[in-house]
C-alpha positions as CSV (number, residue, x, y, z in Angstrom):
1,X,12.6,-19.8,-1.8
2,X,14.6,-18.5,-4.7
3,X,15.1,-14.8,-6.2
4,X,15.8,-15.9,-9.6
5,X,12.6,-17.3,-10.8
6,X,10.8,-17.6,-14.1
7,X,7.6,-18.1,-14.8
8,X,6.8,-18.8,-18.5
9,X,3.9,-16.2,-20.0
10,X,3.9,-14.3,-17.0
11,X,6.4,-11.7,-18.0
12,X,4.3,-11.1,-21.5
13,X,1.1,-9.8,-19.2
14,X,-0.4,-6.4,-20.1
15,X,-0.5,-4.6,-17.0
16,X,-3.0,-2.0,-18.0
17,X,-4.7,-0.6,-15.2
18,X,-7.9,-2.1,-13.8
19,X,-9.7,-5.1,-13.4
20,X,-9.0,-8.2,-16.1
21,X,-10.3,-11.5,-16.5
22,X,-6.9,-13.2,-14.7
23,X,-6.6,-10.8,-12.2
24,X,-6.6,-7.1,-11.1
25,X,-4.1,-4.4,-12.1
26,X,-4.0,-1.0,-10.7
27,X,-2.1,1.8,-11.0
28,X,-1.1,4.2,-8.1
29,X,0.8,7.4,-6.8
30,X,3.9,6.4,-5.3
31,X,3.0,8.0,-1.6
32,X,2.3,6.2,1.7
33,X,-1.4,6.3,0.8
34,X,-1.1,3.5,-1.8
35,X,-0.2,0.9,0.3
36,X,-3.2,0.8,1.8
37,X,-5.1,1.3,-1.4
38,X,-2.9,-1.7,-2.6
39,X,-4.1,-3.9,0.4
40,X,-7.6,-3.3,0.5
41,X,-7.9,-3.8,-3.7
42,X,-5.8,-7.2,-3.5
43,X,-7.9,-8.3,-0.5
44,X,-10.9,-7.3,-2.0
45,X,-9.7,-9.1,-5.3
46,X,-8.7,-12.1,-3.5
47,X,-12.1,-12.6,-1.7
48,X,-14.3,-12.4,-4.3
49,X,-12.4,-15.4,-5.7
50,X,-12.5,-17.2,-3.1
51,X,-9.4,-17.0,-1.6
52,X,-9.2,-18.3,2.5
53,X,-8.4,-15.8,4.8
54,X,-5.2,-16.9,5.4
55,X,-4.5,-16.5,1.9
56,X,-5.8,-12.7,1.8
57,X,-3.4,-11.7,5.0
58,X,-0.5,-13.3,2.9
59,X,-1.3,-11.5,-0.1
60,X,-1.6,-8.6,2.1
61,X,1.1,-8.8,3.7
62,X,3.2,-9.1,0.2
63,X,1.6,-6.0,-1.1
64,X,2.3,-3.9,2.1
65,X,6.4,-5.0,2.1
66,X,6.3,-4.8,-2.3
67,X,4.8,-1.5,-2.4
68,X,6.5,0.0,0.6
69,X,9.9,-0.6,-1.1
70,X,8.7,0.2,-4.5
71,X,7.8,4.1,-2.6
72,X,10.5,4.5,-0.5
73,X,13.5,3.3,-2.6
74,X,12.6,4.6,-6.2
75,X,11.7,7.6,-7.3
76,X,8.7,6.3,-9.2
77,X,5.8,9.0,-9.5
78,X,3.6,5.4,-9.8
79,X,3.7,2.0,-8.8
80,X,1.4,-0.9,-10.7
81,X,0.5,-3.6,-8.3
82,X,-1.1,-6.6,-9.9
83,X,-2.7,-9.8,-8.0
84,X,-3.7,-13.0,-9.9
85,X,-5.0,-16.3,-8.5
86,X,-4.5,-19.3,-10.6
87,X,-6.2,-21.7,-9.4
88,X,-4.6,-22.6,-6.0
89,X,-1.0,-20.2,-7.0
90,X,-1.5,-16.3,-6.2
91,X,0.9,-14.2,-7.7
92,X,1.6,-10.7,-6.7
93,X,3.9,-8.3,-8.6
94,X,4.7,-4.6,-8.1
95,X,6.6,-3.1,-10.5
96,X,8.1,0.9,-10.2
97,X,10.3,2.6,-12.3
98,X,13.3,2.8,-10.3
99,X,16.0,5.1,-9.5
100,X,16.3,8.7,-10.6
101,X,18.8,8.1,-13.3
102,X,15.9,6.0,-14.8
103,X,16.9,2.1,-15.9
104,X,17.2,-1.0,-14.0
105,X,19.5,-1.1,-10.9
106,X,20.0,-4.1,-9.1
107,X,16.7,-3.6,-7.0
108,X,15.8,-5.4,-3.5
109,X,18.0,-7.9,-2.0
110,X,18.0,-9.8,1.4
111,X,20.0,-7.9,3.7
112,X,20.9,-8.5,7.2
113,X,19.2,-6.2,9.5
114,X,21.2,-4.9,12.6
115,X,19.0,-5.8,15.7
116,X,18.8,-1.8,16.4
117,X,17.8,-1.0,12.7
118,X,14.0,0.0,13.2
119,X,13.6,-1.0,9.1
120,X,15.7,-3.3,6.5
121,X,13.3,-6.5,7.1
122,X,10.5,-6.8,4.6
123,X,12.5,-8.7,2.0
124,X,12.8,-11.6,4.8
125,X,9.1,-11.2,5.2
126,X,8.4,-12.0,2.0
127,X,10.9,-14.5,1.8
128,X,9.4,-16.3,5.1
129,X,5.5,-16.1,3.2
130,X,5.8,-17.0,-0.2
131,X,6.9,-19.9,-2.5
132,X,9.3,-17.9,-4.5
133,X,10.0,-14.6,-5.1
134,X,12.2,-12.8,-8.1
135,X,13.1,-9.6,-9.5
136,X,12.5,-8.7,-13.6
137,X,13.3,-5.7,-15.6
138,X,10.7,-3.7,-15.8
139,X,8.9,-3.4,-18.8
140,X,10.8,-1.1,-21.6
141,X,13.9,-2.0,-19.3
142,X,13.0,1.0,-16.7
143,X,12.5,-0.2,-13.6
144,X,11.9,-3.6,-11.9
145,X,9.3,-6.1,-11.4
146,X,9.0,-8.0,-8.2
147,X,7.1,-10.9,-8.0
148,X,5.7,-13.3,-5.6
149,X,4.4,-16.5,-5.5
150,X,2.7,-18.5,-2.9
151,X,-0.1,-21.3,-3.2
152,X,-3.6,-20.8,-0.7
153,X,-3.8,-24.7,0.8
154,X,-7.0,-23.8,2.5
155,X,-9.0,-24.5,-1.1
């Protein structure tokens, strides 16, 4: 599992909202409502491509932790969430637009969560699900990008 991944091409994506050809990409208000949105689109995504069911709880279970930081520590008005399967690789990425002063900060990292902490742990979910995860600028340089990477063995 690494944080400082690249993955050639991927960075150059339009992430227009809506349905494309290599995946879907939607655009959302950044309130506790949108995780849910996010979920049910990136299952609904996933299963009409065939993805196991395994591989739809991963995915979303990466959307629920990626979208739930992008809300809570940002002060993004919007969050795009995008899902892609490649053949048997699915790749999620949420991306916000950071912190109030606008521009990239240093974004999620691990952290050690006290056991009396009742949040703190969804970056060591992720971390425990996928492949690899990382953190890009967002595009323009505002914001961030995080991305995950896991492959579906059940196809």
């Amino acid at each position: 599992m690494s944080s400082g991944m690249t993955t050639p091409g991927i960075a150059a994506v339009p992430r227009a909202p809506g349905p494309r050809a290599d995946g879907c990409t939607f655009e959302l208000l950044a309130c506790g409502a949108a995780v849910s949105e996010a979920r049910r689109r990136a299952r609904a995504y996933l299963t009409a491509r065939g993805c196991s069911a395994d591989a739809c709880d991963t995915a979303a279970l990466l959307v629920s932790e990626l979208v739930t930081n992008a809300v809570r520590h940002t002060a993004s008005p919007t969050v795009i969430c995008s899902v892609r399967r490649d053949g048997t690789l699915v790749r999620v990425e949420v991306e916000d637009h950071g912190n109030a002063g606008g521009g990239a900060d240093e974004g999620p990292v691990l952290r050690d969560s006290g056991t009396h902490e009742v949040s703190g742990r969804g970056l060591l979910l992720v971390d425990a699900v996928c492949d690899e995860w990382g953190v890009l600028p967002g595009r323009d340089g505002i914001g961030r990008i995080v991305r995950a990477v896991f492959r579906d063995t059940e196809v």
